[in-house]
MARBA-3410 file (N, C-alpha, C, O; in Angstrom, 1 decimal):
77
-14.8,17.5,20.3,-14.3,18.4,21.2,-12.9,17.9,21.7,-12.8,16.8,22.3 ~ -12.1,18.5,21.4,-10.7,18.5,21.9,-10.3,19.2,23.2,-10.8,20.4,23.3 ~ -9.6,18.8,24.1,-9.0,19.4,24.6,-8.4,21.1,24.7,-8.5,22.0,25.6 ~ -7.8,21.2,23.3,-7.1,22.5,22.9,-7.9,23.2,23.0,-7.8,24.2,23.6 ~ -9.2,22.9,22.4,-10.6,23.9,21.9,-11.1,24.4,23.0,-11.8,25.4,22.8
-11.0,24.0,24.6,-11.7,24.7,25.6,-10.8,24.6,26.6,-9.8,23.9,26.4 ~ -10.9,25.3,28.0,-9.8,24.9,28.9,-10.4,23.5,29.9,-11.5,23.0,30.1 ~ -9.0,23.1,30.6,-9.5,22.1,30.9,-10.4,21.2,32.0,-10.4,20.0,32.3 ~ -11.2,22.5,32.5,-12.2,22.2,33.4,-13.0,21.7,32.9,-13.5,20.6,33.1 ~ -13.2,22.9,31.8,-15.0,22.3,30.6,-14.4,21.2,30.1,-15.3,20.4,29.6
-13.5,20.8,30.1,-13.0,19.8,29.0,-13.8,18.2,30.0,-14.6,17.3,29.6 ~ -13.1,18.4,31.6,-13.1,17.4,32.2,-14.7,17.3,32.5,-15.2,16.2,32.4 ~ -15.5,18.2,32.9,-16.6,18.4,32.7,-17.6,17.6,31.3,-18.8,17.4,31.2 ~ -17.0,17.3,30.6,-17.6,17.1,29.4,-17.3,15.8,29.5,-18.1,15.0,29.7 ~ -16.3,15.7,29.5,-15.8,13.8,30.0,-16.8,13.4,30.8,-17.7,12.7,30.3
-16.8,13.8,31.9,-17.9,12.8,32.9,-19.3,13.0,32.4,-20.1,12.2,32.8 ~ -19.7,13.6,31.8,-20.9,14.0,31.4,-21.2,12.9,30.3,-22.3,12.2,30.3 ~ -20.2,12.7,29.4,-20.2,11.8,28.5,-19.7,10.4,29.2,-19.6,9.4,28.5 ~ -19.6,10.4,30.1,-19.4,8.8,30.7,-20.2,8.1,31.5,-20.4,6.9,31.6 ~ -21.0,9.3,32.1,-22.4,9.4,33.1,-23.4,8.9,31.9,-24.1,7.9,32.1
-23.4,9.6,30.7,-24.1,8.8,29.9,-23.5,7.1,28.8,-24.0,6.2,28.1 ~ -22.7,7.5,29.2,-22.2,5.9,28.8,-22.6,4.5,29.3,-22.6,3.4,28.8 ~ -22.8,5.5,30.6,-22.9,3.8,31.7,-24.6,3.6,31.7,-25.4,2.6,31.6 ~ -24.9,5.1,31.8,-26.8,5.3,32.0,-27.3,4.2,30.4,-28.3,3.5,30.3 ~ -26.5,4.5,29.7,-27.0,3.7,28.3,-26.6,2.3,28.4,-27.4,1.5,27.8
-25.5,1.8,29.1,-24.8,0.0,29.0,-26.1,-0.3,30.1,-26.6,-1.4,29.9 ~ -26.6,0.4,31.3,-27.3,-0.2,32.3,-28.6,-0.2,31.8,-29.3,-1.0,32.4 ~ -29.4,0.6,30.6,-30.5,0.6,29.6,-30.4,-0.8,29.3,-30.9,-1.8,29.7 ~ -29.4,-0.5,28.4,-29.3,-1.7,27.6,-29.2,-3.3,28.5,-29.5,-4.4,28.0 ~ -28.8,-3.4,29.4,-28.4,-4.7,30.5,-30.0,-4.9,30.8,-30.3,-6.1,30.8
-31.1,-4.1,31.0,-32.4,-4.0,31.3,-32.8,-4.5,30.3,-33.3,-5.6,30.4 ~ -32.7,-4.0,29.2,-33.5,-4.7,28.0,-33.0,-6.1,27.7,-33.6,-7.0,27.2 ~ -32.1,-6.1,27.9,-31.4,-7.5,27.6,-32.1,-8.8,28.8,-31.9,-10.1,28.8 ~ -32.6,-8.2,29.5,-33.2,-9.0,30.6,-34.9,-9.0,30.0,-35.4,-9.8,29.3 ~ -35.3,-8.2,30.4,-36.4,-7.9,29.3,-36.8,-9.1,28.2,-37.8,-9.7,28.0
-35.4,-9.1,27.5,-35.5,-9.6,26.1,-35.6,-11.3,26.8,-36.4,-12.0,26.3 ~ -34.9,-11.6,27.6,-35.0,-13.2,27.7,-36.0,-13.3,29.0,-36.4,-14.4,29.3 ~ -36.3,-12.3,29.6,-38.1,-12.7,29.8,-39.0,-12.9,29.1,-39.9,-13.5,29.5 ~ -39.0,-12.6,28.0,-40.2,-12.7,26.5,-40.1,-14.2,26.3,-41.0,-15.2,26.2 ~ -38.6,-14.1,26.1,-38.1,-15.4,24.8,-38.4,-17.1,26.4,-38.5,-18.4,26.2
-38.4,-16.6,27.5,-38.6,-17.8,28.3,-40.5,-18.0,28.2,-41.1,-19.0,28.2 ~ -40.9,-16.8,28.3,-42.7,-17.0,28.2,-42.5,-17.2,26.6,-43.4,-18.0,26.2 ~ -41.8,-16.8,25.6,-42.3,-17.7,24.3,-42.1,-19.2,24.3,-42.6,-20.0,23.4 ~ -41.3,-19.8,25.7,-41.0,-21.6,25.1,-42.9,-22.0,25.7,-43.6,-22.9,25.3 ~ -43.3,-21.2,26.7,-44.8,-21.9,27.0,-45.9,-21.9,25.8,-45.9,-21.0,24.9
-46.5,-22.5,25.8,-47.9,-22.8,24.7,-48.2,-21.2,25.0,-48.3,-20.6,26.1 ~ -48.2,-20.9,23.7,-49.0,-19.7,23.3,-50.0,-19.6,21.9,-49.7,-20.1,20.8 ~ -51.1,-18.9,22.2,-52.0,-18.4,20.9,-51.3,-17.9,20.1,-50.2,-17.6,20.4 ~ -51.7,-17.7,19.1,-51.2,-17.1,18.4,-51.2,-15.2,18.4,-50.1,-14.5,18.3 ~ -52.2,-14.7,18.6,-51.8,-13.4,19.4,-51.1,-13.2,20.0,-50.3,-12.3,19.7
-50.9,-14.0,21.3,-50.0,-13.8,22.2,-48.4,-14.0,21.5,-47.4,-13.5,22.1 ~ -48.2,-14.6,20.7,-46.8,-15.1,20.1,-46.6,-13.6,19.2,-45.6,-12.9,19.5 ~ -47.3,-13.3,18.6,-47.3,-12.0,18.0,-47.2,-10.9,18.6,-46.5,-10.0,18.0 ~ -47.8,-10.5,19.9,-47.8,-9.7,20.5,-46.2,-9.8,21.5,-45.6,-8.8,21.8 ~ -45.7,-11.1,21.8,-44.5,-11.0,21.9,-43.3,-10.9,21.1,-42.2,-10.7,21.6
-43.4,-11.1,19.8,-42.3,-11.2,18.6,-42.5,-9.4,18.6,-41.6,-8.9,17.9 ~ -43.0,-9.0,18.8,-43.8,-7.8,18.6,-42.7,-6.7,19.4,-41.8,-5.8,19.0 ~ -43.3,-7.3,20.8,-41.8,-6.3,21.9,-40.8,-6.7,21.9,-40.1,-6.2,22.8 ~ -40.2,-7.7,21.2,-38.9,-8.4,21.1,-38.2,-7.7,20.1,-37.0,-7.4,20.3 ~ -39.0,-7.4,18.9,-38.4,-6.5,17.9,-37.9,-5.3,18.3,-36.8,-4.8,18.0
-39.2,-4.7,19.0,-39.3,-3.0,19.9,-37.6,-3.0,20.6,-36.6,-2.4,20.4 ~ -37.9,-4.1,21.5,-36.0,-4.2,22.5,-35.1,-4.2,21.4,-34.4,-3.2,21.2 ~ -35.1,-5.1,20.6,-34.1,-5.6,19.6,-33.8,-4.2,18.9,-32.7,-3.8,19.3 ~ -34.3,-3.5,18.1,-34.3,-1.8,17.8,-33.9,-1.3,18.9,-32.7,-1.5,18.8 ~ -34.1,-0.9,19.8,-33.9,-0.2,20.8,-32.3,-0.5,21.0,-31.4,0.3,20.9
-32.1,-1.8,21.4,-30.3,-2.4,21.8,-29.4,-1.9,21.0,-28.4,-1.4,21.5 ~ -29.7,-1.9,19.2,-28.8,-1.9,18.3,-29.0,-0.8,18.3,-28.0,-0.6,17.5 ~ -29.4,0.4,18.4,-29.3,1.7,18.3,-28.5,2.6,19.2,-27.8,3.5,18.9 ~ -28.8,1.7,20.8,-27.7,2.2,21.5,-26.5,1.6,21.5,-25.6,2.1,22.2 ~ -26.2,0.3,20.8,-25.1,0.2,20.4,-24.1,1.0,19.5,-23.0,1.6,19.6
-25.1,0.8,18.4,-24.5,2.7,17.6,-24.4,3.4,17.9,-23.5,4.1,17.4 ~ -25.1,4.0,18.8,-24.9,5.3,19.5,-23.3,5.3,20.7,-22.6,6.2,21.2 ~ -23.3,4.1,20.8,-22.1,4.0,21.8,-20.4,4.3,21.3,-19.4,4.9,21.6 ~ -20.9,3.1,20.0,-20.0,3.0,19.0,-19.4,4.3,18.3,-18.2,4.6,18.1 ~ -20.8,4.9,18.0,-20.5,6.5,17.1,-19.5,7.5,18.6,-18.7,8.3,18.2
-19.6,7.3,19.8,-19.1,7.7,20.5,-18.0,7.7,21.0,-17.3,8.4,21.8 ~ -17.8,6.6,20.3,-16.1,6.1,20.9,-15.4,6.1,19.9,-14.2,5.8,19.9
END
């Protein structure tokens, strides 16, 4: 969306809308990134082996999750 293509209310409208979700997605991601070195500090304690699995497990889940909204950020800019 260009500018030219609508006038410039919807235009400015669409800006904040798309920046409202810009920041909603960097403050996602700041969460998971916290998230993520909660895991990795309960991975340095002795763990079973389940339990190491079950956390390599949600670390992957975040890890997906980050890099998608990085592309998604990326594709947006």
């Amino acid at each position: 969306m260009t500018i030219w293509d609508t006038d410039y209310y919807s235009y400015e409208r669409y800006e904040r809308k798309v920046n409202r979700w810009r920041k909603c997605m960097q403050a996602h991601d700041e969460r998971l990134a916290k998230a993520f070195d909660a895991l990795m500090g309960s991975a340095a304690h002795g763990l079973t082996q389940d339990q190491a699995k079950a956390i390599l497990a949600k670390m992957k889940a975040i890890q997906d999750v980050r890099v998608g909204i990085a592309e998604e950020l990326e594709a947006r800019n």
